[in-house]
Backbone as CSV, one residue per row, in Angstrom:
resi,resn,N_x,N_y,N_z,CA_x,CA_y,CA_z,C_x,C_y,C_z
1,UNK,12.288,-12.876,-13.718,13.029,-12.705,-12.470,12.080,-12.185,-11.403
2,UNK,12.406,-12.495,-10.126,11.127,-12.228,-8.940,11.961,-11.263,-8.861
3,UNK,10.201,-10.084,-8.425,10.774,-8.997,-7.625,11.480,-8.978,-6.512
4,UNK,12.331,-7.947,-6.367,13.694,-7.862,-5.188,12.766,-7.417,-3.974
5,UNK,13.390,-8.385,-2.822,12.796,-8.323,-1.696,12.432,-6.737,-1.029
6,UNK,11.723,-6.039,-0.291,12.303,-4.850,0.670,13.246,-4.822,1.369
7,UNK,13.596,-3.644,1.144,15.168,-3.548,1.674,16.053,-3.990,1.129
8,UNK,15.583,-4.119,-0.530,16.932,-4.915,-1.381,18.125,-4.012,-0.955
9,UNK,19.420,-5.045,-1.010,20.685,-4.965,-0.928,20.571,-5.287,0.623
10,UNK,19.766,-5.643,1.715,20.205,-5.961,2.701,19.561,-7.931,2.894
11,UNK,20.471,-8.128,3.885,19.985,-9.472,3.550,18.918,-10.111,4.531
12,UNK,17.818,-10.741,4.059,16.443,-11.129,5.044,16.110,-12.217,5.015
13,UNK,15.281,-12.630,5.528,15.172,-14.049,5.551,13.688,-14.745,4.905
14,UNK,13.745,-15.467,4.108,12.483,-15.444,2.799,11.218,-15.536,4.096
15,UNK,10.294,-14.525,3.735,8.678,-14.909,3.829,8.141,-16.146,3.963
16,UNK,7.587,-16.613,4.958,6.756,-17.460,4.848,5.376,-17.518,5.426
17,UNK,4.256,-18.230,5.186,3.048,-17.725,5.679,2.562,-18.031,7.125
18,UNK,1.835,-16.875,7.647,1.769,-16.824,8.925,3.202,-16.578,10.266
19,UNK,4.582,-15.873,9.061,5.171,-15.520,10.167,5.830,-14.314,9.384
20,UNK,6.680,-13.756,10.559,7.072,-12.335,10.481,8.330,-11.715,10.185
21,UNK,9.401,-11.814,9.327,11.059,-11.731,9.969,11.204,-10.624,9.064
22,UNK,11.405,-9.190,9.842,11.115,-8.017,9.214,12.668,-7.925,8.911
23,UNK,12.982,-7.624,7.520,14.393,-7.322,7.635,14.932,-6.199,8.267
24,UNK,16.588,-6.175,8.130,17.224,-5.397,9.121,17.295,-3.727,8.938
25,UNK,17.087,-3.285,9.402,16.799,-1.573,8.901,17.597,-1.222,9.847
26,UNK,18.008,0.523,9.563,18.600,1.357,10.457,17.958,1.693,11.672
27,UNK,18.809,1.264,12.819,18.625,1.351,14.326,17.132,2.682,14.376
28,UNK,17.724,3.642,13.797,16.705,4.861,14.017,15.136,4.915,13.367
29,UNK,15.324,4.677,12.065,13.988,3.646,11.896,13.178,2.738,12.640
30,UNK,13.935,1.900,12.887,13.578,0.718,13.998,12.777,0.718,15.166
31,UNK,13.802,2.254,15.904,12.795,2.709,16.724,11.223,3.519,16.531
32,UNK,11.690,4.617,15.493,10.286,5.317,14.911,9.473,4.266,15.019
33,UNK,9.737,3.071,14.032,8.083,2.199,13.839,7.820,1.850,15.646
34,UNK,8.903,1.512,16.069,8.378,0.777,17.700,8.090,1.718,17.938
35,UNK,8.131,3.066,17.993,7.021,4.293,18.813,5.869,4.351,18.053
36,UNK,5.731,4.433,16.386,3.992,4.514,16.093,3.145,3.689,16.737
37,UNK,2.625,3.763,17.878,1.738,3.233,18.618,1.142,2.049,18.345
38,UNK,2.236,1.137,18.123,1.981,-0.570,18.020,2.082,-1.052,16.528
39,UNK,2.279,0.176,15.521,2.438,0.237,13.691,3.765,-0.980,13.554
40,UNK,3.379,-2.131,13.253,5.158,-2.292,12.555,5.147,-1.762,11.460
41,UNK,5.594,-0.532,11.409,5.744,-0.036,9.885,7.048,0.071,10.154
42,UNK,8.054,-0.730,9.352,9.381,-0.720,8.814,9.928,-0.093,7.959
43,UNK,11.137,0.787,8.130,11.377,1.619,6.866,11.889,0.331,5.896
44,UNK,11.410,-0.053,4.867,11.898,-0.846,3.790,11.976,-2.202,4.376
45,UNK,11.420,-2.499,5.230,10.959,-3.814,5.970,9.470,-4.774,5.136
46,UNK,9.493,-5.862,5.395,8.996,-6.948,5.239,8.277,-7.577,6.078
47,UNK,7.052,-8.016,5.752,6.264,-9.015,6.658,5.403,-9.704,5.560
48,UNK,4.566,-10.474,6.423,3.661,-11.926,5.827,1.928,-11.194,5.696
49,UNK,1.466,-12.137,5.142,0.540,-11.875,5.495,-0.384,-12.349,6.284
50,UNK,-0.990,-12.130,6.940,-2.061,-12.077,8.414,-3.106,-11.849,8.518
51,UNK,-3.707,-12.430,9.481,-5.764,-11.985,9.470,-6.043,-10.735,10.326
52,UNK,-6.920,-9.910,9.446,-7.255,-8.894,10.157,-8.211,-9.581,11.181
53,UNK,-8.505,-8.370,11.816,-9.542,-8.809,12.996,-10.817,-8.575,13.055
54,UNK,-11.719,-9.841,12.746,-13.465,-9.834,12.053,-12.798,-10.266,10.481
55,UNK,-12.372,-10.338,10.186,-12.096,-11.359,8.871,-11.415,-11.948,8.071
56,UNK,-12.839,-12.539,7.372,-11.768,-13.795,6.452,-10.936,-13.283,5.435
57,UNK,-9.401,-13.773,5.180,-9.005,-13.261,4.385,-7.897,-14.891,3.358
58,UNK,-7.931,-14.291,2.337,-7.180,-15.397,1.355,-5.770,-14.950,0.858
59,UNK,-4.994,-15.775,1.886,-3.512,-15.022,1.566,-2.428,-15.855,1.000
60,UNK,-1.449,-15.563,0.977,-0.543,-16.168,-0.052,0.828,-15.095,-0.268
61,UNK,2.165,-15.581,-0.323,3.047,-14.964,-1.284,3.433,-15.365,-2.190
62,UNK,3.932,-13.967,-2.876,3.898,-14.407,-4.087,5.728,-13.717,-4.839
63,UNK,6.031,-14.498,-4.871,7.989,-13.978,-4.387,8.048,-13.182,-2.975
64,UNK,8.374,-12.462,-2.938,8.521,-11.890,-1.439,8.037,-10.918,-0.658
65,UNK,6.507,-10.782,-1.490,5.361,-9.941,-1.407,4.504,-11.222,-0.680
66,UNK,3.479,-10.307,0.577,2.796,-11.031,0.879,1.593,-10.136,0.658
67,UNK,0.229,-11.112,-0.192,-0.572,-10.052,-0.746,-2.048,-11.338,-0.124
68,UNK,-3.009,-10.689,0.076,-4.410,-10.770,0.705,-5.178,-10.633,0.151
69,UNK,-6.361,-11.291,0.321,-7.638,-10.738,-0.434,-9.216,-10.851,0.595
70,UNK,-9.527,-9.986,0.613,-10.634,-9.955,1.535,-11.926,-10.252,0.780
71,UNK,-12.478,-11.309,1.429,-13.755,-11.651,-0.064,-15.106,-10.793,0.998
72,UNK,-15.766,-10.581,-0.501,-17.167,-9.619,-0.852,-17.929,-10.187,0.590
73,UNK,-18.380,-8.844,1.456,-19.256,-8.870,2.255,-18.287,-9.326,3.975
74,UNK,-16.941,-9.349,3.243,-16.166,-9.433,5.208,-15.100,-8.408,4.775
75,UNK,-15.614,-7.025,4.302,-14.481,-6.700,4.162,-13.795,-5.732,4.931
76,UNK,-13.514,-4.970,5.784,-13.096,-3.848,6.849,-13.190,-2.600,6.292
77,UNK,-14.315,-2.146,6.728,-14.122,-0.612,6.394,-12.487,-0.243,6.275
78,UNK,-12.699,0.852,5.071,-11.195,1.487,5.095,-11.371,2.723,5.562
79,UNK,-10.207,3.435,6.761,-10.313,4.737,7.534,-10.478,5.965,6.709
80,UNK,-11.206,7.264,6.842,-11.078,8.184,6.632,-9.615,8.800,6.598
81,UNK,-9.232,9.551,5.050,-8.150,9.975,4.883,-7.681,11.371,4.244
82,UNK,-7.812,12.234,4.674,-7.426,14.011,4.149,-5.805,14.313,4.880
83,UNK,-5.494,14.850,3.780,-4.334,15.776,4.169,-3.592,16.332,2.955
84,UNK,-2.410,16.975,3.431,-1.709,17.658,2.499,-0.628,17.022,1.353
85,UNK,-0.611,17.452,-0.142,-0.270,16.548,-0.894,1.238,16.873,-0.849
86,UNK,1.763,15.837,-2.086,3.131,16.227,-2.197,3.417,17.414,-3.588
87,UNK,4.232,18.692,-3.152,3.854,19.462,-4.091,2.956,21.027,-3.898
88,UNK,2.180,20.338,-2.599,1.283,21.512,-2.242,-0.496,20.852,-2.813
89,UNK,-1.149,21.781,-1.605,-2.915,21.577,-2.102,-2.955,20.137,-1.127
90,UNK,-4.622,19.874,-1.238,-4.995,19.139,-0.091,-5.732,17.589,-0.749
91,UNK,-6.078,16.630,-0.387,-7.301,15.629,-0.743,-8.131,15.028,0.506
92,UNK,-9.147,14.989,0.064,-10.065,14.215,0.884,-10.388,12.651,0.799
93,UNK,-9.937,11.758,0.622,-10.260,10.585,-0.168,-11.804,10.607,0.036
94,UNK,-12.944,10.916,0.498,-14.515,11.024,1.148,-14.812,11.097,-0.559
95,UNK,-14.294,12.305,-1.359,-14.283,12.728,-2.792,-14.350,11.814,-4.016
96,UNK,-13.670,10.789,-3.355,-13.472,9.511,-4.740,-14.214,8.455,-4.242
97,UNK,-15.373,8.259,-3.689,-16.191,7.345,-3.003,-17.229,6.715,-4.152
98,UNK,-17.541,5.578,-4.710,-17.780,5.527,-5.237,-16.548,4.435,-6.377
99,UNK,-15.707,5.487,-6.195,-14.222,4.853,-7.199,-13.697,3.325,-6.683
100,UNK,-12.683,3.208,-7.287,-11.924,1.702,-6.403,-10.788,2.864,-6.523
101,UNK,-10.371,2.674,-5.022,-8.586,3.425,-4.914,-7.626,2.629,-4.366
102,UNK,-6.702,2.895,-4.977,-5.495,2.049,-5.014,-4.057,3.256,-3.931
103,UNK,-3.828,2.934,-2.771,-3.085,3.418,-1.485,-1.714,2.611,-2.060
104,UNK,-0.686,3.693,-2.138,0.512,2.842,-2.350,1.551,3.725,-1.069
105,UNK,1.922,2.838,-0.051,2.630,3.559,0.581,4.473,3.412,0.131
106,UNK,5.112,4.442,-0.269,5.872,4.550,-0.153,7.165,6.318,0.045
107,UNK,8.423,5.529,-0.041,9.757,6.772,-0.090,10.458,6.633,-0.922
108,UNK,10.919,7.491,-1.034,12.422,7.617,-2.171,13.430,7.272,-2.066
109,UNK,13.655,6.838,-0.880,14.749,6.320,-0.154,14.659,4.706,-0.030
110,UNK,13.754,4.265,-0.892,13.602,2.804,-0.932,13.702,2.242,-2.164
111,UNK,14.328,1.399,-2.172,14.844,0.722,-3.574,13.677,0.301,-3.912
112,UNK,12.580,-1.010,-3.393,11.440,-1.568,-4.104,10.467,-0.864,-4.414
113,UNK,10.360,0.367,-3.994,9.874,1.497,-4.380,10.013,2.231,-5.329
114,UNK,11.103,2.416,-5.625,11.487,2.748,-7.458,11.251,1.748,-8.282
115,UNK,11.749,0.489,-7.589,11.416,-0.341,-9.005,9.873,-0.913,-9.281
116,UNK,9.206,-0.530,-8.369,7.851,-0.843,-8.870,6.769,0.131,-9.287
117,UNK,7.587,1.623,-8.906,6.738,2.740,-9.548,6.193,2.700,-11.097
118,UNK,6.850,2.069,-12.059,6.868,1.887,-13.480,5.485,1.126,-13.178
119,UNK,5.078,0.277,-12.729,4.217,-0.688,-12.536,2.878,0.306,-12.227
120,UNK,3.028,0.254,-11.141,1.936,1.603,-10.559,1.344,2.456,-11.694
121,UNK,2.634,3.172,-12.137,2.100,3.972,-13.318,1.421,3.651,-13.951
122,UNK,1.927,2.473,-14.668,1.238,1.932,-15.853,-0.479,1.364,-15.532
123,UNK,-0.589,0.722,-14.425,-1.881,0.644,-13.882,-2.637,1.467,-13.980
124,UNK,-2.140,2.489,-13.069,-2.675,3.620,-12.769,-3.473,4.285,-14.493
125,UNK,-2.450,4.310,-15.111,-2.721,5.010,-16.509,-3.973,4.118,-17.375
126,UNK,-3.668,2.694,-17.189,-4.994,1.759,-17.906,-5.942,1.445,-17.433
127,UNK,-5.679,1.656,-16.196,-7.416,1.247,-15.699,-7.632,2.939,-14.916
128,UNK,-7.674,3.765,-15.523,-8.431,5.135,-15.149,-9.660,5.142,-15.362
129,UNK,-10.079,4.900,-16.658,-10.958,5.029,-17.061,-12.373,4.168,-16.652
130,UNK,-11.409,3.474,-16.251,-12.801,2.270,-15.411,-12.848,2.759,-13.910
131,UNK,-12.988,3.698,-13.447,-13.032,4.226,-12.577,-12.558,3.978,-11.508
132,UNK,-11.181,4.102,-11.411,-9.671,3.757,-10.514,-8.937,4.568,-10.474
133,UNK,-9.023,5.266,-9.029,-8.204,5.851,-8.657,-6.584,5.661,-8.044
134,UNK,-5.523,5.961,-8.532,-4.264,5.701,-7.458,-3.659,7.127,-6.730
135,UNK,-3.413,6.980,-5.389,-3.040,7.938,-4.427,-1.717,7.212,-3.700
136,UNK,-0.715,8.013,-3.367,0.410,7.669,-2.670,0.374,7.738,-1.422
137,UNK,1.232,6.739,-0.280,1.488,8.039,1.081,3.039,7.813,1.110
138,UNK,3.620,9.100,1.053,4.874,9.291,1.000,5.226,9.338,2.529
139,UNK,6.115,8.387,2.823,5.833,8.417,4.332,7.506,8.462,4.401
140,UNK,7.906,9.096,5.908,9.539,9.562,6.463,10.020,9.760,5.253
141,UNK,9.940,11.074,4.749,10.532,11.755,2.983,10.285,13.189,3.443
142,UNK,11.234,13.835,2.116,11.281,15.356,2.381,10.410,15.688,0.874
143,UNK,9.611,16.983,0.602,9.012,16.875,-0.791,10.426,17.436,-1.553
144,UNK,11.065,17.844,-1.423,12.086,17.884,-2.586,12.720,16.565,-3.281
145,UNK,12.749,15.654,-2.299,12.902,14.487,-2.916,11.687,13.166,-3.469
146,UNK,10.284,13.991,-2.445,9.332,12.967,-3.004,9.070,13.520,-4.653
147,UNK,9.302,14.878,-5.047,8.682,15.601,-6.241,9.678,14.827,-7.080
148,UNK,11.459,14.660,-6.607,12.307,14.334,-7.848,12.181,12.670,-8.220
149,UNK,11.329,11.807,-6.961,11.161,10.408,-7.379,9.581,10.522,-8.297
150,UNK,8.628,11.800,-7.811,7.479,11.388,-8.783,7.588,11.389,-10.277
151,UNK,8.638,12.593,-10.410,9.287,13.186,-11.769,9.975,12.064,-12.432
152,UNK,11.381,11.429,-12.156,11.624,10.314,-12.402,11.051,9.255,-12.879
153,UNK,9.512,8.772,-12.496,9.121,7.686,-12.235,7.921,7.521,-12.982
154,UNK,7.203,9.061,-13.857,6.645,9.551,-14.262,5.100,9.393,-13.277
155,UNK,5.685,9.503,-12.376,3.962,9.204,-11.190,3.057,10.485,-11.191
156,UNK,1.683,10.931,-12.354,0.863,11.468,-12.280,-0.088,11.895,-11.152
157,UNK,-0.262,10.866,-11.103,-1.516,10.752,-9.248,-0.565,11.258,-8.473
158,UNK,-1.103,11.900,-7.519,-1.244,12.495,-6.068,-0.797,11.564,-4.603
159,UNK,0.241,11.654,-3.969,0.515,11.749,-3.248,0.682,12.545,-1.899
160,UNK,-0.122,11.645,-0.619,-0.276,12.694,0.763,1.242,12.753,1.430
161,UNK,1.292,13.775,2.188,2.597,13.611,2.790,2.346,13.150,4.026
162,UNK,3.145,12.389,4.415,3.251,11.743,5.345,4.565,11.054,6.056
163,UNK,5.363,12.276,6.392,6.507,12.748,7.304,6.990,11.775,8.416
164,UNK,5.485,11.101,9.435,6.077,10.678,10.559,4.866,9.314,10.387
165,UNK,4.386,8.824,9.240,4.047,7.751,9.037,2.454,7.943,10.043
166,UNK,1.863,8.893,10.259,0.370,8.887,11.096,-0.596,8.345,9.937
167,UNK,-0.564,8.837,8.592,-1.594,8.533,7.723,-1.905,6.724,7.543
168,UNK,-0.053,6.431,7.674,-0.361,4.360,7.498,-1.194,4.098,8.721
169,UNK,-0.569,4.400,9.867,-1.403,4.298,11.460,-2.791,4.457,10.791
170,UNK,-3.447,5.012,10.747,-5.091,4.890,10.381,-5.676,3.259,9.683
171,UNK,-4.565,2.368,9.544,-4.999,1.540,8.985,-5.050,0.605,10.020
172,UNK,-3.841,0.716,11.143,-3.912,-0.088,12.393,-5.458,-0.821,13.041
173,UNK,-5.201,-1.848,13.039,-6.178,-2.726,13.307,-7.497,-3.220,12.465
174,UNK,-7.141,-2.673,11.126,-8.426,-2.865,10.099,-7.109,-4.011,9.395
175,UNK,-6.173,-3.512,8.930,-5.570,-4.419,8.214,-3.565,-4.591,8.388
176,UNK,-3.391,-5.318,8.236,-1.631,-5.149,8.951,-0.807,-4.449,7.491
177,UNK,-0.367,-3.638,8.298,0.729,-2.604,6.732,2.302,-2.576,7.798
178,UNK,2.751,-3.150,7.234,4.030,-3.836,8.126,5.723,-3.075,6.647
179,UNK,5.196,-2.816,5.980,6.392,-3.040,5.065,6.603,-1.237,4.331
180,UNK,7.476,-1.273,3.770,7.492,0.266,2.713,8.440,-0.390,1.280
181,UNK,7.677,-0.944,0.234,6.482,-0.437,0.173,5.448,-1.282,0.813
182,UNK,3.767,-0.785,0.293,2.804,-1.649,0.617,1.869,-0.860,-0.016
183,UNK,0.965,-1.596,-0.556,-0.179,-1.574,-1.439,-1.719,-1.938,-0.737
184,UNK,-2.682,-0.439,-0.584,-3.838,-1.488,-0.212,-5.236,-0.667,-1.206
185,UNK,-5.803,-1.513,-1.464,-7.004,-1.576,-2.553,-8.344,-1.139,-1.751
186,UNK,-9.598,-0.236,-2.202,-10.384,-0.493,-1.604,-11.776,-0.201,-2.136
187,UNK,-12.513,-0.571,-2.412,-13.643,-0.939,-3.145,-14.027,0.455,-3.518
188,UNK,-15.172,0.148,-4.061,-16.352,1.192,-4.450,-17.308,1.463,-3.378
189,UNK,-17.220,0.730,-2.505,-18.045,1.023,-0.921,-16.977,1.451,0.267
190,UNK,-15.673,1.635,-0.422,-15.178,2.339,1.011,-14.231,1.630,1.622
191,UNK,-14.464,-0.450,1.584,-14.372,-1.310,2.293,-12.808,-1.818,1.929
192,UNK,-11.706,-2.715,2.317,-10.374,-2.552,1.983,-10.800,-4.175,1.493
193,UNK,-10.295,-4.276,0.158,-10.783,-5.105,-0.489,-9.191,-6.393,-0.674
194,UNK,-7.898,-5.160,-0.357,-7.068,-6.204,-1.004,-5.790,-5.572,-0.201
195,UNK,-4.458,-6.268,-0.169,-3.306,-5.874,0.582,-2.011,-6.340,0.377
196,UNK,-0.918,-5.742,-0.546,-0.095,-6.045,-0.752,1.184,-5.429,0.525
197,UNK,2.228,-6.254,1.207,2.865,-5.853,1.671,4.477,-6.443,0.853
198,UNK,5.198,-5.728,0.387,6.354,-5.810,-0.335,5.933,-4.866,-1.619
199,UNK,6.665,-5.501,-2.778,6.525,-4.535,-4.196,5.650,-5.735,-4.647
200,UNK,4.653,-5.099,-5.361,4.021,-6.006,-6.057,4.250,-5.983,-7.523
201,UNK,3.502,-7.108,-8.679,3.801,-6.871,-10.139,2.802,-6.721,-10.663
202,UNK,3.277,-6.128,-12.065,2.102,-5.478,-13.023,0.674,-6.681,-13.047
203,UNK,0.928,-7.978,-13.222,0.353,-9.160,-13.353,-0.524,-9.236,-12.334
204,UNK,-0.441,-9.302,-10.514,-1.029,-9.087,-9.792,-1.985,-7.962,-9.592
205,UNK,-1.236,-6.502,-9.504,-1.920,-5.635,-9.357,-3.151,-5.397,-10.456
206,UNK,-3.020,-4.913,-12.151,-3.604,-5.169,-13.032,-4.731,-5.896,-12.386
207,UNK,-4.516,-7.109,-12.215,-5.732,-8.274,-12.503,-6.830,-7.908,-11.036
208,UNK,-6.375,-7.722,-9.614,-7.105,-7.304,-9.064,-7.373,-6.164,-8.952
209,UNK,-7.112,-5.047,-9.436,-7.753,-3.688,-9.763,-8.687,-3.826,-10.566
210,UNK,-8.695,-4.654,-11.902,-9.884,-4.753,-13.368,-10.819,-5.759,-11.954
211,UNK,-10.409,-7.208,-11.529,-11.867,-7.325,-10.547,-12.414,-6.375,-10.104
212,UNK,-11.942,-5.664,-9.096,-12.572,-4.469,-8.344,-13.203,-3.571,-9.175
213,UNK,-12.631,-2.916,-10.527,-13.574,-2.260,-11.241,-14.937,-2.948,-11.527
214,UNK,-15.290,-4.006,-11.722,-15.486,-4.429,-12.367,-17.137,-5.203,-11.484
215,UNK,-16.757,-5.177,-9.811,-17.513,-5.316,-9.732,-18.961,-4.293,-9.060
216,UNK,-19.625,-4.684,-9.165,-21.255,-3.283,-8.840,-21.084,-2.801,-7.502
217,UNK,-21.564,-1.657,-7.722,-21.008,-0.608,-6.574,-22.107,-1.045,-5.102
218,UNK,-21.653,-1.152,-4.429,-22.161,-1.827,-2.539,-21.721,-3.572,-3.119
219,UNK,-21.157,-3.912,-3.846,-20.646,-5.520,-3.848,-19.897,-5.766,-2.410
220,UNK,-19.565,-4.285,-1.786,-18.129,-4.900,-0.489,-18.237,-4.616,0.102
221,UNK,-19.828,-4.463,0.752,-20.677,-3.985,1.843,-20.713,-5.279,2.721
222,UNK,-20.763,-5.121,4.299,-20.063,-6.055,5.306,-22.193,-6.399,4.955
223,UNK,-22.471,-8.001,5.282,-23.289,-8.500,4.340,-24.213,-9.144,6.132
């Protein structure tokens, strides 16, 4: 069975490539993303996937995820990212440089977001050891409820808080993060290697996380 669109239980109009039909969210949402300073970040909204700007990218959906791949040597630096976790205490992402990290933005208040945490986890848990990191951004959430979805969901890794959605903004104009959830990958050089916008599956994620481990560290250096 394909994963359930964002914003399951409301009704949207299927993905297709190279266009945009964000489903319908609450009026007040709606506005937040139209004020993050040009962000379509949708609470539990949907989009396609799209070319960043300076590169090539190889896109495709895949049920109602639109997911990207930025090939070796065009790839966009990924922004500097510190702040406060969920839970309490701080991260630097500068710290895991070197690693491949895996950015999963999501809330608790989103259905494709629970159902793909199991997924995450399980990633997260098998490819550790190959030196893969996963980090959350809990974005428009309170921590009493981000702690009872990590608990639930059994989510180990670390999650930043991210209240009024500024931490996704840092990605503005390197790569489009249009949806909650959304998934973005980024090398062992720093560089944003990959981009899921919707829920993605174990099958996808898995397979391009083991590439990225997998390949030698400056492989995703702009060439």
């Amino acid at each position: 069975m394909a994963a359930p669109p964002p914003c399951a239980g409301r009704r949207s109009a299927p993905t297709t490539r190279n266009t945009r039909q964000p489903a319908r969210c609450p009026r007040a949402w709606r506005s937040a993303a139209l004020a993050a300073a040009g962000l379509a970040l949708a609470a539990c909204g949907s989009g396609s996937a799209s070319k960043a700007s300076g590169s090539s990218v190889a896109s495709s959906n895949r049920g109602q995820s639109a997911f990207a791949q930025y090939p070796v040597g065009k790839r966009p630096a990924g922004p500097r990212i510190s702040g406060k976790l969920v839970g309490g205490g701080r991260l630097d992402l500068d710290a895991w440089r070197g690693d491949v990290v895996v950015i999963n933005v999501w809330g608790s208040w989103c259905a494709p977001c629970r159902a793909e945490a199991p997924t995450l986890a399980k990633v997260a848990d098998a490819t550790r050891k190959l030196g893969v990191r996963f980090v959350g951004f809990d974005t428009r959430d309170n921590d009493a409820a981000a702690r009872a979805f990590e608990r639930n969901s059994k989510i180990t890794y670390p999650s930043f808080r991210d209240p009024d959605g500024r931490l996704v903004l840092r990605f503005n104009g390197r790569v489009p993060i249009s949806a909650v959830p959304s998934t973005v990958l980024i090398d062992r050089s720093g560089r944003i290697a990959a981009r899921i916008i919707g829920p993605t599956s174990y099958e996808t994620l898995n397979t391009v996380v083991r590439e990225l481990a997998a390949e030698k560290p400056g492989a995703g250096a702009i060439a």
